[in-house]
FISE-458158 format. One line per 2 residues: number of its first residue (from 1); their letters; for each residue x, y, z of C-alpha. Coordinates in steps of 0.1 Angstrom, whole numbers, plus 5000, padded with zeros to 4 digits. Layout:
<atoms>
NUM	A	X/Y/Z; ...
</atoms>
This chain:
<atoms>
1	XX	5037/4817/5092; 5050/4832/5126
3	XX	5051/4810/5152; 5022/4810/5176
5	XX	5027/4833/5204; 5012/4812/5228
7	XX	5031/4783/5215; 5064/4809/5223
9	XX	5049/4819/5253; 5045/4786/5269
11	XX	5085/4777/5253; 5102/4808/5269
13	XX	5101/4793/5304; 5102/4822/5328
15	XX	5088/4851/5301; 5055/4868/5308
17	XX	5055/4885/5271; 5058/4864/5240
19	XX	5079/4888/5226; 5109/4894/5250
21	XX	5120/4924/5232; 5084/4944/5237
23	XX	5079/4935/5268; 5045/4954/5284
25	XX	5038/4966/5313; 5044/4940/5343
27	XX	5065/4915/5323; 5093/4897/5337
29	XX	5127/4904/5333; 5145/4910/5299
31	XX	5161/4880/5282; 5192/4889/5288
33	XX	5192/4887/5326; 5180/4851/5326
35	XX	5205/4841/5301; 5217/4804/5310
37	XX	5249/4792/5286; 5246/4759/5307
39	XX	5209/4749/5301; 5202/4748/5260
41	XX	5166/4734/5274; 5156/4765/5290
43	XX	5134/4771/5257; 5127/4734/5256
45	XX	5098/4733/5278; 5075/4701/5267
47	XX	5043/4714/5244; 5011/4698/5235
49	XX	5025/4658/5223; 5057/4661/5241
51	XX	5074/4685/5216; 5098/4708/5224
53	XX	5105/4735/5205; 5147/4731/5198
55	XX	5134/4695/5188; 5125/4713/5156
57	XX	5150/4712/5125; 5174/4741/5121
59	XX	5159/4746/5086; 5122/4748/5101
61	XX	5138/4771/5133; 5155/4794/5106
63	XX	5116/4799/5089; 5104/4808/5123
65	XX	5132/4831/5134; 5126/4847/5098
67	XX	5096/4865/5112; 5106/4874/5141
69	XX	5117/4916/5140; 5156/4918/5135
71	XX	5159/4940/5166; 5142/4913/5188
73	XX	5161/4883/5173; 5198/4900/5181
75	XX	5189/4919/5209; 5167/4893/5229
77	XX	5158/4861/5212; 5199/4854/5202
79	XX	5205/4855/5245; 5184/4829/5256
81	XX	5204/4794/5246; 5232/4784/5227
83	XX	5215/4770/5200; 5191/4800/5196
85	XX	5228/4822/5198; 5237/4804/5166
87	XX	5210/4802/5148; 5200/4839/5153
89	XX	5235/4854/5136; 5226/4826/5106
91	XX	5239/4846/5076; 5198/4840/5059
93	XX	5190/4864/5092; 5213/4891/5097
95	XX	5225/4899/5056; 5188/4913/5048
97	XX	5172/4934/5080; 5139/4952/5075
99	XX	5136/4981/5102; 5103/4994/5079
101	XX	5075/4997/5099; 5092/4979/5130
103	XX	5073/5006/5149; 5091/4999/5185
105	XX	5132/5000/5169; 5141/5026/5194
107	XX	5171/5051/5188; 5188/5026/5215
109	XX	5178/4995/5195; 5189/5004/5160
111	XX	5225/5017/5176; 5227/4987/5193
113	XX	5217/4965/5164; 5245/4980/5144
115	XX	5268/4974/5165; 5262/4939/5174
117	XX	5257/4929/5138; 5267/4957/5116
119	XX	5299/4942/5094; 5273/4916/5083
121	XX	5244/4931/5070; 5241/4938/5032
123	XX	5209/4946/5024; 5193/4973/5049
125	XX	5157/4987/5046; 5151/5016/5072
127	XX	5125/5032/5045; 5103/5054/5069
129	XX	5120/5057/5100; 5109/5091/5107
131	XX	5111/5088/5146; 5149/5081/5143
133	XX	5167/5109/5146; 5200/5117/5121
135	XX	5228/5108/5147; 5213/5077/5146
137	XX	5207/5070/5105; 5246/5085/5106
139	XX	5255/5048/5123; 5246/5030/5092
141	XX	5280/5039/5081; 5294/5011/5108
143	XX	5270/4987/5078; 5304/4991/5056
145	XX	5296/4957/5034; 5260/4969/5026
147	XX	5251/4962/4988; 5217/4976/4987
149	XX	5203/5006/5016; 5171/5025/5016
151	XX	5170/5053/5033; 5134/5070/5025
153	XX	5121/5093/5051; 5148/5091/5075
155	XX	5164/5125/5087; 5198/5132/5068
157	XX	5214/5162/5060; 5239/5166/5029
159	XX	5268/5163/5053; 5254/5131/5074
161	XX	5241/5118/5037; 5284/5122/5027
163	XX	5295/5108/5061; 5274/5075/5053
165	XX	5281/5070/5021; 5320/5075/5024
167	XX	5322/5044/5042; 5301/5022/5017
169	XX	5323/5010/4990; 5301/4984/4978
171	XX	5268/5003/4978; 5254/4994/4943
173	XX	5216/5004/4955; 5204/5035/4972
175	XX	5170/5051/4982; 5170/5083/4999
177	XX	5149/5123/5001; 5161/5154/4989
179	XX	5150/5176/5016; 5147/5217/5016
181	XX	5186/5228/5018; 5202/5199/5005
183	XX	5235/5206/4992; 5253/5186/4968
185	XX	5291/5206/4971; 5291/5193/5009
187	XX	5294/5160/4993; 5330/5143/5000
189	XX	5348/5128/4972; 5344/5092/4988
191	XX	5313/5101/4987; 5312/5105/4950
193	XX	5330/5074/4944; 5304/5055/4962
195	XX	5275/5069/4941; 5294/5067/4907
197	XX	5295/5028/4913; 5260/5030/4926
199	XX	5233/5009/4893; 5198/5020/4916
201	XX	5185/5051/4925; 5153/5060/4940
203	XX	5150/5097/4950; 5123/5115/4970
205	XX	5124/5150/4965; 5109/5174/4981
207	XX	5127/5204/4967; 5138/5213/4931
209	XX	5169/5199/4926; 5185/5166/4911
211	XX	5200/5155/4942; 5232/5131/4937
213	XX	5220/5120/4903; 5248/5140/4885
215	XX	5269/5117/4907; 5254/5085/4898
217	XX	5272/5073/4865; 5268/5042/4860
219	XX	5226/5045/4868; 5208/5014/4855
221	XX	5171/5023/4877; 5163/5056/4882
223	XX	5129/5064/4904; 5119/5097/4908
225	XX	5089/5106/4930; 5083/5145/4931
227	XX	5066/5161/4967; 5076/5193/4957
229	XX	5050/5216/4970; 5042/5252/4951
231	XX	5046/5274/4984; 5065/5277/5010
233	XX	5048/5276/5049; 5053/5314/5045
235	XX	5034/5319/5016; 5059/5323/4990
237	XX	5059/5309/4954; 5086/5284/4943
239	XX	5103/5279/4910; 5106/5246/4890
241	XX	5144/5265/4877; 5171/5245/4894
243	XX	5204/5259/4911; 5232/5267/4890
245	XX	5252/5239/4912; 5224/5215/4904
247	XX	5223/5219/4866; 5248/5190/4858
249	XX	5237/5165/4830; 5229/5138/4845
251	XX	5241/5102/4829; 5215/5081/4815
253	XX	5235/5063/4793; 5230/5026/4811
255	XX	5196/5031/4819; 5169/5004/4820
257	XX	5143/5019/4839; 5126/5050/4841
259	XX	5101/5057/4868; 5084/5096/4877
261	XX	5054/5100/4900; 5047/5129/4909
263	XX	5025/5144/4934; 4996/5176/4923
265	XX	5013/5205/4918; 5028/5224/4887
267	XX	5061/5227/4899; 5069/5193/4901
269	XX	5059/5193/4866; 5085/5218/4856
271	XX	5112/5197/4873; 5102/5165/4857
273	XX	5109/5184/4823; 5140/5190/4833
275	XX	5147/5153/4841; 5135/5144/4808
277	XX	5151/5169/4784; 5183/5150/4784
279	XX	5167/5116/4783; 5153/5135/4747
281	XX	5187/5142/4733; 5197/5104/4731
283	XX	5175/5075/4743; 5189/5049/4766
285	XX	5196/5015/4743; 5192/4993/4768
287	XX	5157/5010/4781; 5135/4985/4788
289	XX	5107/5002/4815; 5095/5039/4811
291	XX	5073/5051/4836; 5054/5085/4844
293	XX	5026/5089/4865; 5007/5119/4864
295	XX	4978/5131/4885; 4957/5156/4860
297	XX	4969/5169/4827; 5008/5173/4819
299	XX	5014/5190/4780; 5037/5177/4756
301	XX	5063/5195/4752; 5090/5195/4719
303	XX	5113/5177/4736; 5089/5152/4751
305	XX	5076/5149/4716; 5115/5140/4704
307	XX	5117/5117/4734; 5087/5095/4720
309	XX	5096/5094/4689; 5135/5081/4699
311	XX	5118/5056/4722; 5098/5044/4696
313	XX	5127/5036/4668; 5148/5026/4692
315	XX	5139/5013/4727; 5119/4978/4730
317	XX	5098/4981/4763; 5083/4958/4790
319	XX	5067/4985/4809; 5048/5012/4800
321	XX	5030/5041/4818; 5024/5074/4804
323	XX	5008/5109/4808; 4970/5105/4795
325	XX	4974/5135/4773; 5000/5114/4759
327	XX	4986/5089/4748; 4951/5104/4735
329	XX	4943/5105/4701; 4978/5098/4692
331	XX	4989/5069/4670; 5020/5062/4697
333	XX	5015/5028/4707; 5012/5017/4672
335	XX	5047/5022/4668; 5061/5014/4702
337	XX	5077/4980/4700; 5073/4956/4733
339	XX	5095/4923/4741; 5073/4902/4768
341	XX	5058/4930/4785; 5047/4925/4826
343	XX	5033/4960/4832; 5012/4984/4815
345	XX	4995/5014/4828; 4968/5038/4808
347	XX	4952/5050/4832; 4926/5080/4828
349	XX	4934/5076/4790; 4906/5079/4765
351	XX	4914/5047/4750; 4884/5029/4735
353	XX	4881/4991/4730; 4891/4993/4692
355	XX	4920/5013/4703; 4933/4986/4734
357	XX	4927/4956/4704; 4945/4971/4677
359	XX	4976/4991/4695; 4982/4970/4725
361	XX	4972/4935/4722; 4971/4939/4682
363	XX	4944/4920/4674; 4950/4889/4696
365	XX	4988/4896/4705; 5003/4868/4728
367	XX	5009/4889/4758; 5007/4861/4788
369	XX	5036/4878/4804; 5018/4904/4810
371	XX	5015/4906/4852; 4999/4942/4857
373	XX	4972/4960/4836; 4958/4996/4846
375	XX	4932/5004/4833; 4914/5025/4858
377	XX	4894/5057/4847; 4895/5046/4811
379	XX	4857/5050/4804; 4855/5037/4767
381	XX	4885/5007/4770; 4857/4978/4766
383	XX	4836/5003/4744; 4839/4995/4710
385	XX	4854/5025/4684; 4827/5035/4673
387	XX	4807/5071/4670; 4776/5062/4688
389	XX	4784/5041/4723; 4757/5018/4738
391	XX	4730/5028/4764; 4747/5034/4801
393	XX	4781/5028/4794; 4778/4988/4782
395	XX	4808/4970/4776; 4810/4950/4740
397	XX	4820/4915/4756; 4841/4907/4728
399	XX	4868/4933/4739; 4870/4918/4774
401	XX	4869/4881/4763; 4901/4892/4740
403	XX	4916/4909/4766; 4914/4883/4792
405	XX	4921/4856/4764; 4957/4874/4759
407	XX	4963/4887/4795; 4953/4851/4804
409	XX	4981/4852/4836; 4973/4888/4851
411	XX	4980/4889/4886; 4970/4930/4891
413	XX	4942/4941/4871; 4924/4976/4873
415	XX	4893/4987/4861; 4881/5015/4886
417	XX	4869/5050/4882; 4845/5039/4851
419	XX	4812/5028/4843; 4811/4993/4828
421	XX	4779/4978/4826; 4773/4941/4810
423	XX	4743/4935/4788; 4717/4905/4790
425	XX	4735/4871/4777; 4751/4841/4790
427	XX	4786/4845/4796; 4788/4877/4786
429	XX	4788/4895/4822; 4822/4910/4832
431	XX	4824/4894/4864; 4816/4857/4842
433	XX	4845/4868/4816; 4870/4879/4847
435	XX	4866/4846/4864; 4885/4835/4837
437	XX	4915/4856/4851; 4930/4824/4876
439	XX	4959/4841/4890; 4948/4877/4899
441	XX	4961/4883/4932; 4945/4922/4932
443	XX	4916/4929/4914; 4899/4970/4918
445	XX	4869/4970/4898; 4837/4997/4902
447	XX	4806/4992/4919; 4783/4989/4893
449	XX	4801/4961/4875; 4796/4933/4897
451	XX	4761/4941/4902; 4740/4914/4879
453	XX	4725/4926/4845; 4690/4922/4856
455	XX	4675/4905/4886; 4672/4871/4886
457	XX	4643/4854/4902; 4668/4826/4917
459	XX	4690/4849/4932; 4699/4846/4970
461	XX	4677/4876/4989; 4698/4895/5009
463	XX	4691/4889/5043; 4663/4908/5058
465	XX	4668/4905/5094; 4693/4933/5113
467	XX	4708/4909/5130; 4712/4880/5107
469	XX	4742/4879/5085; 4752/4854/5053
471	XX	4778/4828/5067; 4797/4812/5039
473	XX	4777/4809/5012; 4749/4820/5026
475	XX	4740/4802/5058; 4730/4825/5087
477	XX	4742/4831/5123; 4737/4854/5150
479	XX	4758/4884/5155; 4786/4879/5178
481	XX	4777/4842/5182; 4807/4821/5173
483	XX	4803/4795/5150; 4818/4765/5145
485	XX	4850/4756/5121; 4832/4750/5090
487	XX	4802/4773/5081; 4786/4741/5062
489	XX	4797/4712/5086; 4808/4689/5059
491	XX	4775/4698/5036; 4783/4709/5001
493	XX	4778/4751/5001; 4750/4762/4980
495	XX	4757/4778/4949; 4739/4812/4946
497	XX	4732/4828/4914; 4754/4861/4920
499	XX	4777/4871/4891; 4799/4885/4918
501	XX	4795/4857/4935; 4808/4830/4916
503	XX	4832/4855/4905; 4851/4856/4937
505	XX	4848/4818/4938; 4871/4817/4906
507	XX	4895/4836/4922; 4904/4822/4958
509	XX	4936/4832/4957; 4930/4870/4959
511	XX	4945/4888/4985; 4936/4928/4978
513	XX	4898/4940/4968; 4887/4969/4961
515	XX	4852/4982/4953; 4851/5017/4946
517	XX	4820/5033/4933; 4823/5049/4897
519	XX	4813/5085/4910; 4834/5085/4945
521	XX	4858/5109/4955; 4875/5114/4985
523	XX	4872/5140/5010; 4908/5136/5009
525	XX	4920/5123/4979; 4957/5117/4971
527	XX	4956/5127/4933; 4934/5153/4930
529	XX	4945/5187/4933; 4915/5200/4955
531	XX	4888/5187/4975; 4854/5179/4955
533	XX	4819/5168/4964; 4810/5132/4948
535	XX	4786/5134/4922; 4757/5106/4930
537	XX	4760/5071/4926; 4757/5052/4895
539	XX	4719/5037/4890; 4737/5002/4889
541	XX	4754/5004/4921; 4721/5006/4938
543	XX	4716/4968/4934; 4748/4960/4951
545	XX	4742/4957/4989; 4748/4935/5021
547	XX	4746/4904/5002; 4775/4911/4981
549	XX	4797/4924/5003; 4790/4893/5023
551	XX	4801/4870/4993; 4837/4886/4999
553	XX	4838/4865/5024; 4850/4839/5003
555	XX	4884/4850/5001; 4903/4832/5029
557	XX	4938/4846/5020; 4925/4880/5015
559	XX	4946/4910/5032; 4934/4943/5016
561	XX	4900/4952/5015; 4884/4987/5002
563	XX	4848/4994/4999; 4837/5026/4989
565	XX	4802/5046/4979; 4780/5014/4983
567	XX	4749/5028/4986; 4724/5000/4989
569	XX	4743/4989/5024; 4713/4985/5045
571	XX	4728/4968/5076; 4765/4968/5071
573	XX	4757/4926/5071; 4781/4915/5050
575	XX	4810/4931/5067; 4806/4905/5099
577	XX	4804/4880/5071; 4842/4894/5065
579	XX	4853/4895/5097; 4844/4854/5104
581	XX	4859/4843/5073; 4889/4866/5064
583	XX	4910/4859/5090; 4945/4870/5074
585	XX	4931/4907/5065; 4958/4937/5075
587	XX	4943/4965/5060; 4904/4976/5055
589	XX	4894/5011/5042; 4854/5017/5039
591	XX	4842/5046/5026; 4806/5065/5021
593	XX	4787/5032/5028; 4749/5032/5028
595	XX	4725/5062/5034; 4751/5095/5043
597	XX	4731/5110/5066; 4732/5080/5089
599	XX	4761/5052/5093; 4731/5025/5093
601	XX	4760/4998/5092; 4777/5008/5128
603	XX	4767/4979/5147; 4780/4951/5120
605	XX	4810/4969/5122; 4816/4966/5157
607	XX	4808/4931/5154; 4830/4925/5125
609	XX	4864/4945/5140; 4852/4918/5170
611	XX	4870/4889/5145; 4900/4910/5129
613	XX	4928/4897/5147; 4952/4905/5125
615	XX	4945/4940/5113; 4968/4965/5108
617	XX	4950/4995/5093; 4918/5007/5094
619	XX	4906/5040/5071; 4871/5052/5076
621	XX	4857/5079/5055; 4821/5081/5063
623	XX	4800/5116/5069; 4784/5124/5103
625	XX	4803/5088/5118; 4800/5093/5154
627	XX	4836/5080/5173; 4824/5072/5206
629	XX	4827/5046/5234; 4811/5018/5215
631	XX	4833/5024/5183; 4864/5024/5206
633	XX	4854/4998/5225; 4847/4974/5195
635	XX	4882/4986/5177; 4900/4979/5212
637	XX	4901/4943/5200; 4918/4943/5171
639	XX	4951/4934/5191; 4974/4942/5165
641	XX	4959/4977/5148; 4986/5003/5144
643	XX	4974/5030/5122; 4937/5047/5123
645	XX	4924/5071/5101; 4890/5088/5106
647	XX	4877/5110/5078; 4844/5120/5087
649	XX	4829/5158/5071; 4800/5166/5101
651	XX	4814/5137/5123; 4821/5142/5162
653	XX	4844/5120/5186; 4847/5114/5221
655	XX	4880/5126/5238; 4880/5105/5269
657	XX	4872/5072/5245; 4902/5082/5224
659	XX	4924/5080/5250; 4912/5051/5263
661	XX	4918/5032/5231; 4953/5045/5228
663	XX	4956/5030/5260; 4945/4995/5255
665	XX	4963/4989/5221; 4992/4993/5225
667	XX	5007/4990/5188; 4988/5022/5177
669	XX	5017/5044/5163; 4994/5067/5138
671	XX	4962/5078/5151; 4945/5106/5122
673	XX	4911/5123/5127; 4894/5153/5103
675	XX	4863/5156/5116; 4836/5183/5123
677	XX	4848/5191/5161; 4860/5229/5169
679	XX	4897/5235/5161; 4900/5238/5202
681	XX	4889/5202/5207; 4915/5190/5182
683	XX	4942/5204/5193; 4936/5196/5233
685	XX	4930/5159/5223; 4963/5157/5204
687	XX	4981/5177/5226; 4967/5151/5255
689	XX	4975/5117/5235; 5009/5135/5225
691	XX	5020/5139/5264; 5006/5102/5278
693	XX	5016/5084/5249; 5047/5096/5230
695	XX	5076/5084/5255; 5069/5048/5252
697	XX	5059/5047/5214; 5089/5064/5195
699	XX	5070/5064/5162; 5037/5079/5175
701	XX	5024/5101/5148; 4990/5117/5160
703	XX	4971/5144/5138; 4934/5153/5149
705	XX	4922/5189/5131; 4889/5197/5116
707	XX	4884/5187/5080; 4870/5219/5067
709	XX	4899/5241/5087; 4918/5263/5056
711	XX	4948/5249/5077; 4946/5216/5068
713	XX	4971/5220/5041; 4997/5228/5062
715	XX	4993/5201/5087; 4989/5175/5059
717	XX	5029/5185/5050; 5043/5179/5085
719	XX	5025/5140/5079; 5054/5113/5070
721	XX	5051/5105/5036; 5043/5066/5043
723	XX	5018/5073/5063; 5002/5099/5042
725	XX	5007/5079/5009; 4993/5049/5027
727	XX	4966/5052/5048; 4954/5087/5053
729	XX	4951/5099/5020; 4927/5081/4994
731	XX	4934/5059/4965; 4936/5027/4945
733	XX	4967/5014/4948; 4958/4978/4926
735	XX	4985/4977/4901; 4995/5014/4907
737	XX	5031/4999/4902; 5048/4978/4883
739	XX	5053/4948/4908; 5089/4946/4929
741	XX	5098/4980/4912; 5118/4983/4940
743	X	5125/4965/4976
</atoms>
């Protein structure tokens, strides 16, 4: 864990800010001008028990300076003592930095980083750095001993792209975009030599084109993720045919893994085609992961057709994900042969329970590799195969026990988008049979499946009081009254009789939930092609209220949190229960909670954000939500916030309040709001958070517009991609990939 910042506070004698390379407003001098080369104890000032903080190992001070933000450590920390000089330029520091999402690297701090350490660093992750502009991505090139560079939404032209990549002769790993006029004859021939000895490729395009893979010989990973859109900002079509230049074979010979996602669109269909038509003339040997992902239908073609077949004589895979027309009604994974599998993906796939038993675990398979299982939006995959399904969608428990009896280490598991309902018996409730699962780390599973088969007389009430809220495991406190360490001082926690309950008790461990009603969808999803009204909740989900939502609270190491289309939220409750308890949560998205003509739960969410010291990210999708003073004043707390999304169909906001937030936190780099205000109001309030708040936060990224406007299209393309894919846009992201795909 990071070091304290009190604990630095108090050991930087003579620093007002913790941090002395984001210093605020009024804080003392920069590091550098207090520098003392004489006095190593000038960061030794005595602590709580007489310990100093150089009195620490060099292992433990390496740990500490490991979370510390590589710009800060060169640029500030490495100036304060000699010990500190050393230990910042420790080769376990400088050979890996992360610049992704270190919000405050300035154009000056990145040059200056490369300069100071730039003949050291071998593994260099700048993915998302829109706010730095191309002249300064071009200095990477001074980084000539990097092995592995990723270079995702940064600003590079094909000339700066050949500039960089002449000087990298050990490059073996590169991520980049293929923007709109990129040019692969601009490309040097040192250039070309780099990428030839280049094994992993990940490629964003946002044109039609195949970018520097014609270069890459000796490709062992090849991602592909395809933003092509079908019209250009003027209006006119554009074609899936690539450039004449383009059109080189590209080498697939060495390849091991195959990964496409695309984005809605046709045209990025009709480039994917063109990926895959050589990968159907002569399958990879040594393929071992094949990946698509496909939002909506994608036809066969004849030479995707030849491609199966060839995969399935002659590759053996561990990873699996395929288009759902695919896969349906086909007799495919039959024949495919896998060797220790760790990822597979089905998702929206009609695959019944018979189906998943016979063709993927094969009757009782051992698959305990197995890490990552999607299953999300396959309606019928704990259905048996039969002709005549049970009543509301009712799982046959014996296709769940044998899938969790061979998955029996899944860490990512996903069962969203579906009805699965468990019948009356004893150990035969999903939740009961998913407790089983002891080393899920994510877990997205739909409303109406954690809610109990029938009500049960000894089950915990949810709390009927507005102000009264389930501590623990179900002791009550007041709102906003702090409570003590321990919600049961030293008394053993009752045991209530909640499926859901004891479900999350198996499962301590978890660090991502999501809850997403059968029948939502987003006002602005990320894989659906157009916007679409929800249909209405499922009958099931109507049992599942405050009381669960407060049994989350359970997860002490939890970090991701989505709750969507819970209709029975009467108070909002349960979410102070969260805030208390889940003290390392980054990221919370809620979503279409309780009755939608009111937000009933707006006060317990005030309290709650009152606890969330540590979050990051907060998407809210909830009609008519009012964004006023109290809503800004409560979210004000949440010291380290940097990215807000508001989603809200009839909802209003209050300028002045908005800028007054901005104001206060001052880590908020992405502030996003589609609401019902005029198109006027938007645009003023932007305009005005823009001019106060851009100069001092380089990576400020602020999009207010109505949500209904026919111009929203075009202002959701000007959005950086890992913003966009992250936070504003909707979906589940538990085991959307296979795990450490890439960096």
């Amino acid at each position: 864990r990071p070091l304290p910042r009190s604990l630095l506070s108090r050991e930087c004698a003579g620093f007002e800010h913790p941090w002395p390379g984001r210093r605020g407003p009024g804080a003392a001098a920069p590091a550098a001008d207090m520098h003392n080369e004489d006095d190593p104890g000038t960061l030794a000032a005595p602590v709580a028990g007489g310990i100093h903080l150089l009195d620490f190992s060099d292992e433990i001070l390496l740990h500490i300076l490991s979370h510390v933000p590589s710009t800060d450590l060169v640029l500030s920390v490495q100036r304060t003592c000699r010990k500190l000089a050393a230990l910042c330029l420790d080769k376990s520091l400088i050979h890996t930095v992360l610049l992704q999402k270190d919000y405050q690297a300035s154009e000056d701090k990145v040059k200056q980083l490369v300069k100071a350490i730039g003949r050291e660093i071998q593994q260099l992750n700048m993915a998302g750095c829109y706010w730095l502009s191309g002249a300064t991505v071009e200095h990477v090139a001074r980084c000539r001993n990097l092995v592995k560079v990723n270079l995702s939404g940064c600003h590079l032209t094909s000339l700066r792209l050949s500039k960089v990549l002449s000087a990298l002769q050990h490059l073996r790993s590169l991520a980049i975009d293929v923007s709109p006029g990129f040019d692969a004859s601009q490309l040097s021939s040192e250039c070309k030599a780099t990428l030839s000895r280049v094994q992993e490729l990940r490629q964003t395009l946002f044109t039609p084109s195949y970018g520097v893979v014609p270069c890459c010989t000796s490709l062992q990973k090849l991602l592909l993720y395809f933003e092509i859109l079908d019209r250009t900002r003027e209006g006119a079509i554009l074609s899936g045919q690539l450039m004449v230049g383009q059109s080189n074979v590209p080498h697939y010979q060495n390849l091991r893994v195959f990964y496409a996602r695309l984005a809605p669109g046709y045209i990025n269909q009709e480039v994917v085609r063109l990926y895959l038509a050589v990968l159907s003339d002569r399958t990879p040997e040594n393929l071992h992961a094949f990946l698509i992902s496909v939002p909506g239908s994608f036809a066969e073609s004849g030479a995707t057709k030849n491609l199966l077949d060839s995969m399935a004589r002659n590759a053996c895979l561990d990873a699996l994900q395929l288009p759902k027309s695919w896969l349906n009604g086909s007799a495919l994974l039959q024949h495919m042969r896998f060797h220790n599998p760790f990822y597979f993906s089905f998702s929206r796939c009609s695959l019944s329970g018979g189906h998943l038993i016979q063709r993927v675990i094969n009757g009782g398979r051992d698959l305990r590799s197995l890490a990552s299982l999607n299953l999300s939006g396959c309606v019928h995959c704990l259905s048996p195969d039969t002709l005549f399904r049970k009543a509301e969608d009712e799982i046959d428990s014996s296709i769940l026990e044998t899938l969790v009896g061979a998955c029996c280490n899944l860490r990512h598991l996903n069962l969203s988008a579906a009805h699965h309902h468990s019948a009356e018996g004893l150990g035969r409730h999903l939740c009961q049979l998913l407790a089983r699962l002891r080393h899920l780390r994510s877990l997205a599973l739909p409303v109406c499946a954690v809610a109990d088969s029938a009500p049960r007389a000894d089950r915990a009430p949810a709390p009927p009081a507005l102000h009264a809220v389930p501590r623990g495991f179900g002791k009550k406190v007041r709102i906003g009254v702090p409570s003590g360490p321990s919600p049961f001082a030293g008394q053993p926690a009752p045991q209530p009789a909640s499926v859901f309950w004891s479900l999350l008790r198996s499962v301590p461990f978890l660090e991502r939930l999501e809850l997403i009603g059968s029948s939502f969808s987003s006002a602005m999803p990320r894989n659906e092609p157009a916007i679409r009204n929800s249909l209405p909740p499922c009958s099931r989900a109507q049992s599942v209220g405050d009381a669960e939502v407060a049994a989350i609270g359970q997860l002490a190491f939890l970090r991701h949190l989505t709750l969507a289309q819970l209709p029975s939220i009467l108070t909002g409750s349960g979410l102070v229960s969260i805030g208390l308890q889940c003290q390392q949560l980054q990221s919370l998205s809620l979503a279409n909670l309780g009755m939608m003509g009111k937000v009933v739960y707006m006060s317990a969410l005030s309290d709650m954000l009152k606890y969330c010291r540590r979050l990051k990210d907060l998407r809210l999708e909830q009609p008519y939500f009012s964004a006023n003073a109290q809503f800004f004043q409560a979210l004000s707390q949440c010291s380290c916030l940097q990215r807000l999304c508001l989603v809200s169909r009839s909802g209003t906001l209050q300028p002045d309040a908005v800028v007054a937030f901005m104001g206060r936190c001052l880590q908020v780099v992405v502030c996003h709001m589609f609401t019902g205000e005029s198109l006027a109001t938007c645009k003023s309030l932007q305009q005005s958070l823009l001019r106060s708040f851009q100069a001092e936060r380089p990576a400020l990224n602020v999009v207010i517009f109505p949500l209904l406007h026919e111009g929203l299209t075009d202002v959701i393309r000007d959005v950086p991609l890992v913003h966009l894919d992250e936070v504003t846009l909707f979906k589940s992201r538990v085991a959307e990939e296979p795990p450490n795909l890439w960096w």
